[in-house]
C-alpha positions in Angstrom: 91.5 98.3 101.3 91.8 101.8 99.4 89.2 104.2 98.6 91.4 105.3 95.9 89.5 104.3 92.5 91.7 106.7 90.1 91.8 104.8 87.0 93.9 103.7 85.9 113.8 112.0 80.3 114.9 108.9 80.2 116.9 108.7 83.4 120.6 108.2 83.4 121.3 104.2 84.6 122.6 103.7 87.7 124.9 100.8 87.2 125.2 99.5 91.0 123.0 100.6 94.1 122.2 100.1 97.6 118.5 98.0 96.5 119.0 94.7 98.1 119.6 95.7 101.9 119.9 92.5 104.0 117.0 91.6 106.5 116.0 94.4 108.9 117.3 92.9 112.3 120.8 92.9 110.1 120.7 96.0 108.0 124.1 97.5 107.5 125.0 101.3 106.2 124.9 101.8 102.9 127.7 101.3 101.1 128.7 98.2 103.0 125.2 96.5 101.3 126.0 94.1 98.5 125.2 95.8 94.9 122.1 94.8 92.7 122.9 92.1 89.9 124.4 94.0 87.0 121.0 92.5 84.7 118.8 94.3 86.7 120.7 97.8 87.7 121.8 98.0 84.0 118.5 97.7 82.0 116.7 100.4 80.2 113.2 100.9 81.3 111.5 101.0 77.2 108.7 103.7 77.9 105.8 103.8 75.7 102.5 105.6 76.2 100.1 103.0 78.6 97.3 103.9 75.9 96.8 105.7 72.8 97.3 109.3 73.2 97.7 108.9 77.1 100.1 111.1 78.6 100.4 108.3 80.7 104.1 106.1 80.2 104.3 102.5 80.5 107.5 100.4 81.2 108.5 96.8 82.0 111.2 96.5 84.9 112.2 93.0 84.9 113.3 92.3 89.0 114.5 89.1 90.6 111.7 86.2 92.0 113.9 86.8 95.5 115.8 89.8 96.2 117.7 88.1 98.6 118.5 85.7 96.5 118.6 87.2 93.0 120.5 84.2 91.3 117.8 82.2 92.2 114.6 80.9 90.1 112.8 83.0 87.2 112.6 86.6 87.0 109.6 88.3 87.1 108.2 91.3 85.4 107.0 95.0 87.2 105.3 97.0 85.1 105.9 101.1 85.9 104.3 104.1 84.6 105.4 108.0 84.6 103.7 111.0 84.0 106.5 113.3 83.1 106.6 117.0 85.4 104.0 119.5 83.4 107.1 122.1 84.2 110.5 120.4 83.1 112.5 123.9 84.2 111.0 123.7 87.8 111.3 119.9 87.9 112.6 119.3 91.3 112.3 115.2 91.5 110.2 112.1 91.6 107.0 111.6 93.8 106.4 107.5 93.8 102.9 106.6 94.4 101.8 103.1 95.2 98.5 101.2 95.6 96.3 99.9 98.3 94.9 96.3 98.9 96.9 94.6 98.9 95.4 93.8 95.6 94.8 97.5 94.2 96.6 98.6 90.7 98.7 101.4 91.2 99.3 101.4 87.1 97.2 104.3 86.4 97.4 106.5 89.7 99.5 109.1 88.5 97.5 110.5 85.7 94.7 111.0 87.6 96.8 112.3 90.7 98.7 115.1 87.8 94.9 116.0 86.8 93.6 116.6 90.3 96.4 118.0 91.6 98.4 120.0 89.0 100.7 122.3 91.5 102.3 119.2 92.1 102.4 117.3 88.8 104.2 120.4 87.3 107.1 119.8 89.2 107.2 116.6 89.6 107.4 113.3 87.6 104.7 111.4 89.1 105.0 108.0 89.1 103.2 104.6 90.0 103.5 101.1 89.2 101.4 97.5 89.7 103.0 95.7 92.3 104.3 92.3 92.1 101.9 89.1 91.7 98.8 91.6 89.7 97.5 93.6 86.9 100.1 94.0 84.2 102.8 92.4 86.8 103.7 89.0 86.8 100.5 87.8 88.0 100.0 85.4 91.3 97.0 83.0 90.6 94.6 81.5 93.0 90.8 81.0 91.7 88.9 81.0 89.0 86.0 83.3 89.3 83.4 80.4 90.1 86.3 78.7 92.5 86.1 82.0 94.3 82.4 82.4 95.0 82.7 79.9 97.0 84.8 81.7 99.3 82.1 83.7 100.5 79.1 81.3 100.2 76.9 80.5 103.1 76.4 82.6 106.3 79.8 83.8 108.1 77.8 84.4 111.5 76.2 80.5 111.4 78.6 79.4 114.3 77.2 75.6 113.7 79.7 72.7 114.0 78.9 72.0 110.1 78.9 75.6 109.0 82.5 76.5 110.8 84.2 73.3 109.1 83.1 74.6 105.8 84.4 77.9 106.1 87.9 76.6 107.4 87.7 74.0 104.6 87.2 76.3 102.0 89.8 79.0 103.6 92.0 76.0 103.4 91.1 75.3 99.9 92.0 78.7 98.6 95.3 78.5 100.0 95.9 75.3 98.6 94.8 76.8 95.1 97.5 79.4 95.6 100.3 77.3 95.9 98.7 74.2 93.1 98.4 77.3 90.4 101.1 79.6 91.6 104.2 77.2 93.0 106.4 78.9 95.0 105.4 82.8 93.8 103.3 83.2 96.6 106.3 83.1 98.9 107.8 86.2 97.1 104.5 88.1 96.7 105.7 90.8 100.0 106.3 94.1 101.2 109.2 93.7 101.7 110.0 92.4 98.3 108.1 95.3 96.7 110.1 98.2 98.6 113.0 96.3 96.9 111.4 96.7 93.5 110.8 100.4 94.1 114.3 100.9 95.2 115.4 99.5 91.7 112.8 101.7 90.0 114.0 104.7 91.7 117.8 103.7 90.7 116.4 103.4 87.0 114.7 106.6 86.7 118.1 107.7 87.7 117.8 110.0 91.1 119.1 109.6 94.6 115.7 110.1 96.6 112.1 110.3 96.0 109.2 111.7 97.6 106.7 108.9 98.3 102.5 109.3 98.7 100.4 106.0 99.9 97.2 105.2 101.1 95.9 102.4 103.0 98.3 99.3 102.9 100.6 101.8 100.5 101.2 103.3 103.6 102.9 100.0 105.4 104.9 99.9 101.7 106.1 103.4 102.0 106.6 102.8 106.2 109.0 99.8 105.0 110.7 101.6 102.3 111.7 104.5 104.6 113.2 101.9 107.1 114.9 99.9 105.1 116.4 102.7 102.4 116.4 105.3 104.7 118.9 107.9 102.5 116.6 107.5 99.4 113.4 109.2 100.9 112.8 113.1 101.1 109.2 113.3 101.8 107.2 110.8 102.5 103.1 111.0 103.0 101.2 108.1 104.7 97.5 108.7 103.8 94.9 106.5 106.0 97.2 103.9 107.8 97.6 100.3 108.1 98.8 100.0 111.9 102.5 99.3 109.9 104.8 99.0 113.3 102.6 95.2 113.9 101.3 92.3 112.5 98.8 91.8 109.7 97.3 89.6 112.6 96.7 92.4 115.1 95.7 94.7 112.1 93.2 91.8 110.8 91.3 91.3 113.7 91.1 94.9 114.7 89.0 95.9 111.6 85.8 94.4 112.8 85.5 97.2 115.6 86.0 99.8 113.0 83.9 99.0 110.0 81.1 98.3 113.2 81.6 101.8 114.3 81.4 103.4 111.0 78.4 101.7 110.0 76.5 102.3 113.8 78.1 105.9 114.3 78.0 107.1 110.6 76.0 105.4 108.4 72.9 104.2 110.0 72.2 107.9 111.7 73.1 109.1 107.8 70.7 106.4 106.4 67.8 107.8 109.7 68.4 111.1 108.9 67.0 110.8 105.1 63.7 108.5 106.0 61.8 110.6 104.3 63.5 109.2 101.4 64.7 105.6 101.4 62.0 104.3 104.5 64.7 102.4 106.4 64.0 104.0 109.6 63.5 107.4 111.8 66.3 106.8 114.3 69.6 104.9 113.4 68.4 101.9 116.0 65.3 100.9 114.0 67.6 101.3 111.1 70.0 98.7 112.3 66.8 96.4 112.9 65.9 96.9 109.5 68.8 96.2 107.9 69.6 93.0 110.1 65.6 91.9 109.1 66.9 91.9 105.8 70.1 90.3 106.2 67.9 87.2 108.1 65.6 87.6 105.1 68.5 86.4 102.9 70.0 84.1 104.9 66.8 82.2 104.7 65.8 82.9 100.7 69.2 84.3 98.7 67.9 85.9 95.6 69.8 84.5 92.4 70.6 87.2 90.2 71.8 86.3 87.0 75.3 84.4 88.2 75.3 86.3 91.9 73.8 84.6 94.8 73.0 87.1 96.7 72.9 85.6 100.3 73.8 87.3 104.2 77.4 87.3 103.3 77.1 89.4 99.9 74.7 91.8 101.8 77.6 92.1 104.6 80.3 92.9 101.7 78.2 95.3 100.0 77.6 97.4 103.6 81.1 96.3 103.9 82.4 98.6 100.8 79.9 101.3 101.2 81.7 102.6 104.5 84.6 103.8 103.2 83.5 106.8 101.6 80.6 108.5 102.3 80.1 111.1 99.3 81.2 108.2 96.9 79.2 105.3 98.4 76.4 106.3 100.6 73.7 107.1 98.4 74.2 104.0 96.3 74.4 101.8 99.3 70.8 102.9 100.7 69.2 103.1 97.0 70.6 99.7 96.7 68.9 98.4 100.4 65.3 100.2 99.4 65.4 98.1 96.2 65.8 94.8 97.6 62.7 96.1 99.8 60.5 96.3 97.0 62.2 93.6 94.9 59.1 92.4 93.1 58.5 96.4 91.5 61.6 96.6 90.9 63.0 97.3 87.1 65.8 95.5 85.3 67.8 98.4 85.5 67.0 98.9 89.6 67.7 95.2 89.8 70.8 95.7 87.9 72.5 98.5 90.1 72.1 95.9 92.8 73.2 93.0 91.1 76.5 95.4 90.1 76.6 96.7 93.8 76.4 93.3 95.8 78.2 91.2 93.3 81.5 94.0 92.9 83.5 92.8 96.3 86.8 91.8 95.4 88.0 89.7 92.7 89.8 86.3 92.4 93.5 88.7 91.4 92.4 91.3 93.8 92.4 87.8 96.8 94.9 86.3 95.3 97.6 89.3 96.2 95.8 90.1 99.3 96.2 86.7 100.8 99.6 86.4 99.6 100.6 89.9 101.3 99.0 89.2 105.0 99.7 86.1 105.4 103.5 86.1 104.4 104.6 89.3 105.7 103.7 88.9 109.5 103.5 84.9 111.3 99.9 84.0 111.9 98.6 82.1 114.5 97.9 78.4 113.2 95.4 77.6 116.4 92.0 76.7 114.9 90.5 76.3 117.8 91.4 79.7 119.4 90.7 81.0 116.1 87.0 79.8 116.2 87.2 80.5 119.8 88.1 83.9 118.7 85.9 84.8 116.0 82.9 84.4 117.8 83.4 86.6 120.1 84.4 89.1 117.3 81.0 88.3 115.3 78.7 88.5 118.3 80.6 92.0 119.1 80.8 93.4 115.5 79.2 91.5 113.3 79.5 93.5 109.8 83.0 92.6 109.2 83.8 90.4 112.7 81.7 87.4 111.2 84.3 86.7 107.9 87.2 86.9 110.5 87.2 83.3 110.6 87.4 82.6 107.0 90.3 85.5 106.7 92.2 84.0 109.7 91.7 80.5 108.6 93.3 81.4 105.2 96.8 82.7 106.9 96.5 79.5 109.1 96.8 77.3 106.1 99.7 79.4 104.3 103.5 78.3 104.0 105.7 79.2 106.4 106.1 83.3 105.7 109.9 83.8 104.2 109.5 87.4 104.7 112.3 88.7 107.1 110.9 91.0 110.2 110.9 94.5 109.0 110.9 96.7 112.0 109.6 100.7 111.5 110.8 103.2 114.0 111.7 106.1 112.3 115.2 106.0 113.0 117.2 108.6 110.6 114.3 109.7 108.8 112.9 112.9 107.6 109.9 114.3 109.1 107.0 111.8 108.0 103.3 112.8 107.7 100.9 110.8 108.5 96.8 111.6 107.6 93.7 109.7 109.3 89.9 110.2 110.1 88.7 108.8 113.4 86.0 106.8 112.1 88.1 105.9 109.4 86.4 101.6 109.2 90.0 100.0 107.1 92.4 101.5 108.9 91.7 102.4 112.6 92.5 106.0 114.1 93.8 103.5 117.0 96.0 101.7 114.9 96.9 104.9 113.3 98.2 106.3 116.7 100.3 103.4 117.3 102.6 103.5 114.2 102.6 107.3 114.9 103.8 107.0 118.1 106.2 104.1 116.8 108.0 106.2 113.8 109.7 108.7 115.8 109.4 112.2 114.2 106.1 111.5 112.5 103.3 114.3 112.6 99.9 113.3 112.4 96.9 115.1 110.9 93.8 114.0 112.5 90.3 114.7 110.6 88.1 114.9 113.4 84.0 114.2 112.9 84.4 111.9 110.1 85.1 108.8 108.9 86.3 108.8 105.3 88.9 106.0 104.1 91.4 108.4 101.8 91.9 111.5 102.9 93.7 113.5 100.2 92.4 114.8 97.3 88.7 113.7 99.3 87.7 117.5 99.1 88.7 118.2 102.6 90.6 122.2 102.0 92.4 121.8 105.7 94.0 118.6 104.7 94.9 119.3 101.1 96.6 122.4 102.1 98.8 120.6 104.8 99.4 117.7 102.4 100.3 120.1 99.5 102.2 122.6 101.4 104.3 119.8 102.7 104.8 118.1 98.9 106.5 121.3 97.3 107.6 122.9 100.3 109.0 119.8 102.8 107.3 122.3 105.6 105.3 120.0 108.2 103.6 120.8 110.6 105.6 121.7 113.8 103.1 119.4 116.2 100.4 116.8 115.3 97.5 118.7 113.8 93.6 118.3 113.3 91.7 119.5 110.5 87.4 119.1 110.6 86.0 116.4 108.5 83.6 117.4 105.9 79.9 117.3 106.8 78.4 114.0 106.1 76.5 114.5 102.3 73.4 115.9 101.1 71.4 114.0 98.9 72.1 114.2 95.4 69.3 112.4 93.4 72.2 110.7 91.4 70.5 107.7 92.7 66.7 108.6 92.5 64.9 105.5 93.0 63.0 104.6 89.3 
């Protein structure tokens, strides 16, 4: 799940294109793939600023429900935005940004990539858009916001006979929602369906190739795009990476050993280091203990806060999302665990921060794409019993994020039958890719990262050593933006995988001085 939080010419139409290539394991060369629908190749994207005075554009591309089978069932909508080059007489193309997630809006992206970086915007139309199935998208439903607090009720790491059937009955139940208030949508919600939708974006903006930059899952989206249109990429940057060359499956159950080692190897010794402060503990082993006295705390008495029952599995989510950037999320994190210390003194507004904090995981649209991503694009293992079997063993091991491993697995487990077709990345005819990612990183694994580098041949990989950050670029570190930036206006990679030092782990700041 990305760190990325940035909020939110009329090209000539290209009447026929090479969008809608056939499955990977029978793609053919270009011009022998059969043209996009003359409704969709010939429309005219309707720009409009996304807000008042925004220099932000907005568009709706209307694409098919199946690309392959555009004839078939309603079209849905894609909504696009653009933030034209700040330099139109040293415009040299179109960088396409995408989201994270699944689940994350890529709507808004590119004005706040054109303000941080302008070098880039100047010659460059940035541009971004909301994937299919969420935000201003055609929208894939699952739960209502009560429906979906029941996802994560109870106490993932109570492995009794009664609490394990409720966690695959309500994993079951979500997926059931999905299909009851989204019919066959789901099925089409995809990677592989979205690099299809860029492909049709990048015919209507009117240019041959773009360059692409995607963190987190955007970088399995811009790994697929390269394979399957391999003549429409130029550079492509793959920030933070899903492990894109296997299954959501592998990827899935690999996360628990990497949000573990952040939280032991990073955060607790972070959290030791300022005692002085928060009172959690001299040494990062007596600040483990105290944080899992707390967790027991609430697993016994959950505090109600307002709507939020904050139980074990809320405190788990909250740790969860405080890993993955440690100038961003630290502080708040440990200001957050002292409160609920001295819950009884605290004031509304303390109380607040940590009702805010512990109540902010995910959302019911956020779920509802996420689900339908994973568990179509890659086959899931529908053994329940090796599942429980399995997860277990992951909670015992690494219980932050191992102990909801059932409840994700049990999800996929329940899902259709994936339509998605196998989408195999390997580099093959492909520019020099580069690929970014911290060792410590706790979404995407420097493990997993190394695979799909080793797997998309050409590749060069920057590795930030001594950290652990989710979301390299733009994160501050001067070694990686200049690699990342070089390569953006120049196409000059490195000539051999690279390292650059992570930044040291923050100072306190006092923007979250206790009251």
């Amino acid at each position: 799940m990305s760190r990325w939080r940035i909020s939110a010419v009329s090209g000539a139409v290209v009447a026929a294109m090479a969008a809608a290539a056939l499955p990977a394991a029978a793609v053919q060369p270009a011009g022998q793939r059969p043209t996009v629908p003359a409704r969709y190749a010939d429309q005219r994207l309707g720009w409009e600023p996304c807000d008042p005075g925004s220099a932000l554009e907005c568009a709706a591309m209307t694409v098919p429900r199946d690309w392959h089978h555009p004839g078939a069932g309603q079209d849905l909508t894609v909504e696009v935005s653009r933030h034209r080059a700040g330099d139109p007489a040293r415009r040299r193309g179109v960088l396409m940004m995408a989201a994270g997630g699944p689940g994350a809006s890529g709507l808004g992206r590119p004005e706040g990539f054109a303000e941080k970086l302008p070098s880039v915007a100047a010659v460059y139309d940035v541009v971004g858009f909301d994937q299919r199935g969420l935000g201003r998208s055609t929208q894939v439903r699952c739960q209502t916001d009560e429906e979906f607090q029941a996802f994560f009720a109870g106490d993932f790491r109570d492995r009794s006979p009664a609490a394990v059937g409720q966690v695959v009955a309500r994993s079951r139940r979500l997926a059931a929602d999905c299909r009851r208030r989204s019919g066959d949508l789901a099925r089409y919600i995809t990677t592989d369906q979205t690099v299809r939708d860029m492909d049709l974006f990048r015919s209507l903006l009117g240019v041959r190739k773009i360059t692409y930059y995607g963190p987190s899952y955007a970088t399995m989206i811009g790994a697929y795009y390269a394979t399957e249109f391999p003549r429409r990429v130029e550079r492509v940057v793959l920030d933070s990476n899903i492990a894109f060359t296997g299954s959501w499956e592998a990827f899935m159950t690999g996360q628990p050993m990497s949000f573990q080692r952040r939280f032991e190897q990073d955060f607790l010794p972070w959290l030791a280091l300022h005692d002085s402060v928060y009172q959690y503990g001299a040494t990062a082993a007596a600040a483990k203990a105290h944080w899992e006295t707390r967790r027991l705390a609430l697993h016994d008495h959950p505090l109600t806060i307002g709507s939020l029952v904050l139980g074990p599995n809320q405190f788990d989510n909250a740790t969860i999302q405080g890993m993955y950037n440690a100038a961003d999320e630290f502080e708040g994190l440990a200001t957050a665990l002292t409160t609920l210390d001295r819950w009884d003194t605290a004031t509304p507004a303390d109380r607040q921060r940590v009702a805010d904090r512990f109540g902010s995981y995910l959302s019911p649209g956020f779920v509802a794409e996420f689900f339908s991503v994973t568990c179509n694009d890659t086959p899931w293992s529908r053994d329940m019993a090796a599942w429980v079997k399995r997860s277990a063993k992951d909670a015992a091991d690494h219980p932050l994020a191992g102990a909801r491993e059932l409840a994700f697995a049990a999800t996929c487990a329940a899902w259709p039958s994936p339509p998605a077709p196998e989408v195999k990345v390997t580099g093959a005819g492909l520019p020099t890719i580069l690929m970014v990612n911290s060792v410590h990183d706790p979404a995407t694994s420097y493990e997993g990262a190394v695979a799909a580098h080793r797997q998309l041949r050409g590749s060069r990989l920057v590795t930030v050593t001594g950290g652990g950050d989710h979301g390299q670029y733009l994160n501050g570190n001067a070694c990686v933006d200049a690699i990342v930036t070089g390569y953006l206006l120049t196409g000059a990679a490195p000539a051999h995988d690279t390292s650059c030092p992570a930044n040291p782990l923050p100072a306190l700041t006092n923007s979250y001085a206790l009251s």
